[in-house]
Every structure is written in structure tokens, then in C-alpha cells.
C-alpha positions in Angstrom: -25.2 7.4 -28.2 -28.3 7.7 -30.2 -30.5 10.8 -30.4 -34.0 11.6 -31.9 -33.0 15.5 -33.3 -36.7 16.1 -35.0 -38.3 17.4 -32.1 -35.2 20.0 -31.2 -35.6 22.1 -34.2 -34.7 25.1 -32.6 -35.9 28.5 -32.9 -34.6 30.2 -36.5 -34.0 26.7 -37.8 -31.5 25.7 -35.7 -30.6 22.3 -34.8 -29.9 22.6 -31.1 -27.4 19.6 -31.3 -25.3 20.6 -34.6 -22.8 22.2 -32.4 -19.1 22.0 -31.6 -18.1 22.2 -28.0 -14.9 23.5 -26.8 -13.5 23.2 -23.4 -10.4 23.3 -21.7 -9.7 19.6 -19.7 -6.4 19.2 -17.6 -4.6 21.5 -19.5 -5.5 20.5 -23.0 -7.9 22.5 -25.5 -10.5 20.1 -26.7 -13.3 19.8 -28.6 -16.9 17.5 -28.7 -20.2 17.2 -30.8 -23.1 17.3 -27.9 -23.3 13.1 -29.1 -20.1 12.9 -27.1 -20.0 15.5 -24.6 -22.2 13.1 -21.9 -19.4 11.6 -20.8 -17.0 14.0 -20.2 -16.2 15.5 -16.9 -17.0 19.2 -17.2 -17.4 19.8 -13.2 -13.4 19.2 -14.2 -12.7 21.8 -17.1 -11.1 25.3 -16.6 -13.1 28.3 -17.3 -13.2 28.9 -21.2 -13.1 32.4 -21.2 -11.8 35.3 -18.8 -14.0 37.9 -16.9 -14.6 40.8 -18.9 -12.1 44.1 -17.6 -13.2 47.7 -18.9 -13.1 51.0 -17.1 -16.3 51.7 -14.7 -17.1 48.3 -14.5 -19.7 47.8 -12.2 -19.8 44.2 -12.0 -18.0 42.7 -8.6 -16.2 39.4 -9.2 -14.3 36.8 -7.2 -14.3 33.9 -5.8 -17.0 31.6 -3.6 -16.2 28.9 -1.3 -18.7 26.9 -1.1 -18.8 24.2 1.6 -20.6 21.5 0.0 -17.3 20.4 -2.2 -15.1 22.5 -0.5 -14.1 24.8 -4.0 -13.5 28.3 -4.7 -15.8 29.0 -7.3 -15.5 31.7 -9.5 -17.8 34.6 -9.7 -18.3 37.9 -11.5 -21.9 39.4 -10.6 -23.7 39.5 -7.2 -26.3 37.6 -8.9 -23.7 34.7 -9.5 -22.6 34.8 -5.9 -26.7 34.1 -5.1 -26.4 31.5 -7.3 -23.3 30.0 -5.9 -24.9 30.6 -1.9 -28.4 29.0 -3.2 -26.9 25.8 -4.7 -24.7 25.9 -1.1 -27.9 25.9 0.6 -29.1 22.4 -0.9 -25.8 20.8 -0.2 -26.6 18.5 -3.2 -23.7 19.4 -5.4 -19.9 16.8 -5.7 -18.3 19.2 -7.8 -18.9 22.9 -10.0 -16.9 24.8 -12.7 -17.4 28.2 -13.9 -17.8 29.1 -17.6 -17.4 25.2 -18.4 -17.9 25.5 -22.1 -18.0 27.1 -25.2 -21.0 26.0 -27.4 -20.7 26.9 -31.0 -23.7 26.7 -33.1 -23.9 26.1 -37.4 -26.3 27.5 -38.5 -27.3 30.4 -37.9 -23.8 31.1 -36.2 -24.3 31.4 -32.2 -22.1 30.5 -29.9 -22.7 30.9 -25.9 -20.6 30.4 -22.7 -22.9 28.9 -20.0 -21.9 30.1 -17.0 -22.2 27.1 -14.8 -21.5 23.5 -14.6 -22.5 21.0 -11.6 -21.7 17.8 -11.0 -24.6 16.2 -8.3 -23.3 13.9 -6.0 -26.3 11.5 -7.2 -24.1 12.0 -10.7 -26.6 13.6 -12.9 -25.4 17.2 -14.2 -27.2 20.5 -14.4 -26.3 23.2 -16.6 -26.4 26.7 -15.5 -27.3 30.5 -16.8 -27.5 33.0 -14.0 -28.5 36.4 -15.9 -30.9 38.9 -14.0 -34.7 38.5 -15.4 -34.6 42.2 -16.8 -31.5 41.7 -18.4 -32.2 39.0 -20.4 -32.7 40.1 -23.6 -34.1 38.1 -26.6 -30.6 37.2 -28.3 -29.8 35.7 -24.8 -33.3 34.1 -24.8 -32.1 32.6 -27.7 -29.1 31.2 -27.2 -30.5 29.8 -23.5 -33.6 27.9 -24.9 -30.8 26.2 -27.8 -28.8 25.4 -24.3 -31.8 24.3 -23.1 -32.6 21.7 -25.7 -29.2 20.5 -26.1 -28.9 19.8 -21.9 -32.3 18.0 -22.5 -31.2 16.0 -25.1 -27.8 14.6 -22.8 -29.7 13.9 -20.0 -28.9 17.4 -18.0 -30.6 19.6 -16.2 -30.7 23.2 -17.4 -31.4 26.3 -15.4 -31.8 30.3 -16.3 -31.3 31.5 -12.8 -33.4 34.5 -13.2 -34.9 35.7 -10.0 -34.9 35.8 -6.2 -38.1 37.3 -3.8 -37.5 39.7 -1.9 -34.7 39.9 0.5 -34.0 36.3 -0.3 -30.2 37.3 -1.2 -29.6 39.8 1.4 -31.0 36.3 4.1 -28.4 33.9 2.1 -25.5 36.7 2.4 -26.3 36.7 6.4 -26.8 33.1 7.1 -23.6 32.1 5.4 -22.0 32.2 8.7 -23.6 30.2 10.4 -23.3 27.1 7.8 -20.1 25.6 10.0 -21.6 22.6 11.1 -19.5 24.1 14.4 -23.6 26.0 15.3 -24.6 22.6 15.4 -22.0 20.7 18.0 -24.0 19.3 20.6 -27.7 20.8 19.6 -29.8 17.7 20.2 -31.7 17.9 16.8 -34.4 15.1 18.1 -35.7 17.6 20.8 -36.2 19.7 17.8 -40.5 20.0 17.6 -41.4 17.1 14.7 -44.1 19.7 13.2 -45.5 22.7 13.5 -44.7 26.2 13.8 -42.8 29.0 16.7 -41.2 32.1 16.1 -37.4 32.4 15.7 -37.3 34.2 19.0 -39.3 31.0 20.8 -36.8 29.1 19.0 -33.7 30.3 20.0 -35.2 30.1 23.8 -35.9 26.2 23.1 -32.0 26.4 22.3 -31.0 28.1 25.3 -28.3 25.0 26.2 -26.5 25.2 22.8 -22.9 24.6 23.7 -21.6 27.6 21.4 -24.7 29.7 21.0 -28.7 29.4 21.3 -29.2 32.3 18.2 -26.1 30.8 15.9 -27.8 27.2 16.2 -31.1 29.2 15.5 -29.5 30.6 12.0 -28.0 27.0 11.4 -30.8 25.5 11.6 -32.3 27.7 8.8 -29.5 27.8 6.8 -29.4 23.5 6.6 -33.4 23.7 5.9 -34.0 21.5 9.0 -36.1 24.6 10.8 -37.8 26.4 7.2 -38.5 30.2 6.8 -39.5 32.5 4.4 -36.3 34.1 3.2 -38.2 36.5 0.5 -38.7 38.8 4.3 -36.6 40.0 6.2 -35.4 38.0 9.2 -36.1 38.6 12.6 -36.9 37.6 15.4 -40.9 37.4 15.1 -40.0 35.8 11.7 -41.7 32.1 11.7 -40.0 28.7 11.5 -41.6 25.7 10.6 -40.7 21.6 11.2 -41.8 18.6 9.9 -43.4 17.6 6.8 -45.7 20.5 6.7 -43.5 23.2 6.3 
């Protein structure tokens, strides 16, 4: 593999790509230069490091299922747990692992543990830091924009996970029951309007024959993105749902 470095010049002189990556593959300890590390399966690799454990800890960790690939993901901040339920949402991930890799940069020394690693099921890969906007500080600033160049330079996608409106998480946290696709037995999604916009409570009426329940099919709808709402407000039922291509 063949890689133009003059344009990463990173930030204090750092070459973004003259870096050693360790990671943890079936068992084994391993290690990569970023030349190499396209081609290894990191949606595979065991997390690199353990979740910090100190008295008062106010951080609340464990473990996401997400229905998309059918894992338990790891998890150690609310804010990861959005993550985890927003990537859910889009259904477009094959595979994820937590804390994927250590990234060890030359010179200056840095080294950084991104905290996620997924696997699309169109095969291309995005890299993940979820840290809250106003925590980011400019050391972390610093070590995501050299993760940023280096993803850039393999061909991933790289994303600071940084913010969500409103009561966007609080909506996720709620509609992650209705994502069984058990809401959605029997719903006859072509009677569903092609366009336009009705208020949840008009749609639940439309779904009045649902075979399990008119308002669960209502909430699976929104979870799968087939009927669209603002999630930054809080739901209800005068909250508005839109169809079709101008949603």
C-alpha cells in the first residue's frame, strides 16, 4: 500500500502515520504500522484496555445489545450508550468492537485508545471517539484530529461523537423497545401515506388494526426511520411525523 504522507503533517510536527498499532486479535497481542493496518479485521479484536475502576466513579458502564449484528457491545459512559443506540438506529453496521486499538505515536509521544470500531455491512470501516463536546479538551483535540488523519489516510471514516439536541437521547432510550421487528408483524407498510405529514396521535389511529399494538407500531415506525420525527423534542402525541421523500 502506497501513501502520499506530505499533506498529514500533523499538528506539533507529527506525522499522523508514523505510528505503531497494537491490538489484541484472537487471542494474540499484535502489532501494525497504519501501511498495514487496512486489512486487518479490527470489528474482530478484543478491547485493548480495561474500563477505568476508582472510588466515586460516576461513570455507568456495561454492555449494549445492539440488534443490528446481534453483539453485546461494551460501554462505560451514557454518552457511549447514545452512541451505541444511534448507530442501532441506522441498522447499517456487520460488526463493532470497543476500544479496538492502541495507537502509539513517535514523535512527539502520544498514544490514544479510540473507543470505537465498526465494520459496515457495505465493508468500509469507521472509526469512533465518543467524548462529550465540553469535555474535550485540547490534548484530546489533539490526539482525535492525528486519528483523524490517519483513518483518512486508510480509507476510514472517522467520527468525534460530540453532541446530541435536545432530548434526542432520552427519545433513543424510549424507543429502544419498540425496535423488535415483532411492532411491525402484519402492519401493512404500503397503506403507510407516501408523503406528507400527521401527528403521531393521527398516526397511531391510521394503525388502529395493528395485530399487536396501534401505538407500539407507531414508535416502530420511528425507531426504523420509515415515519421521521424530530427527536431533539420530546415525544408525544401532537409530535409530527413525516413520510416520503420530503421528510
Amino acid at each position: 500500500m502506497t501513501l502520499t504522507t506530505n499533506w498529514l503533517q500533523a499538528i506539533d510536527g507529527t506525522n499522523a502515520l508514523a505510528a505503531t498499532i497494537r491490538y489484541s486479535l484472537h487471542g494474540f497481542a499484535r502489532e501494525a504500522t497504519p501501511p498495514d493496518a487496512g486489512s486487518i479485521a479490527f470489528e474482530e479484536t478484543a478491547p485493548v484496555r480495561k474500563f477505568p475502576d476508582y472510588p466515586h466513579k460516576r461513570n455507568v458502564e456495561g454492555r449494549f445489545w445492539l440488534a443490528s449484528t446481534g453483539q453485546h457491545v461494551p460501554f462505560e459512559s451514557f454518552w457511549e450508550r447514545a452512541f451505541l443506540m444511534s448507530l442501532d438506529r441506522t441498522r447499517s453496521a456487520e460488526a463493532v468492537s470497543s476500544q479496538p486499538m492502541w495507537i502509539h505515536w513517535r514523535n512527539p509521544k502520544r498514544r490514544h485508545a479510540p473507543d470505537y470500531f465498526v465494520r459496515r455491512k457495505d465493508g468500509t470501516a469507521l472509526l469512533v471517539d465518543v467524548r462529550e463536546r465540553s469535555e474535550i479538551e485540547p490534548e484530546d483535540a489533539a490526539k482525535f484530529e492525528l486519528t483523524r488523519r490517519m483513518a483518512a489516510a486508510l480509507g476510514w471514516d472517522y467520527l468525534v461523537f460530540d453532541d446530541l439536541p435536545g432530548a434526542t437521547q432520552q427519545n433513543l432510550r424510549f424507543l429502544l423497545r419498540y425496535r423488535d421487528p415483532q411492532w411491525l408483524e402484519g402492519v401493512a407498510l404500503r397503506d403507510l401515506p407516501d408523503s406528507g405529514a400527521i401527528r403521531l396521535v393521527d398516526l397511531v389511529a391510521l394503525l388502529d388494526d395493528a395485530p399487536n399494538s396501534a401505538l407500539g407500531a407507531a414508535y416502530a415506525l420511528i425507531w426504523s426511520d420509515i415515519a421521521r420525527c424530530d427527536l431533539s423534542r420530546p415525544l408525544s402525541m401532537s409530535a409530527v411525523v413525516r413520510f416520503g421523500p420530503d421528510q
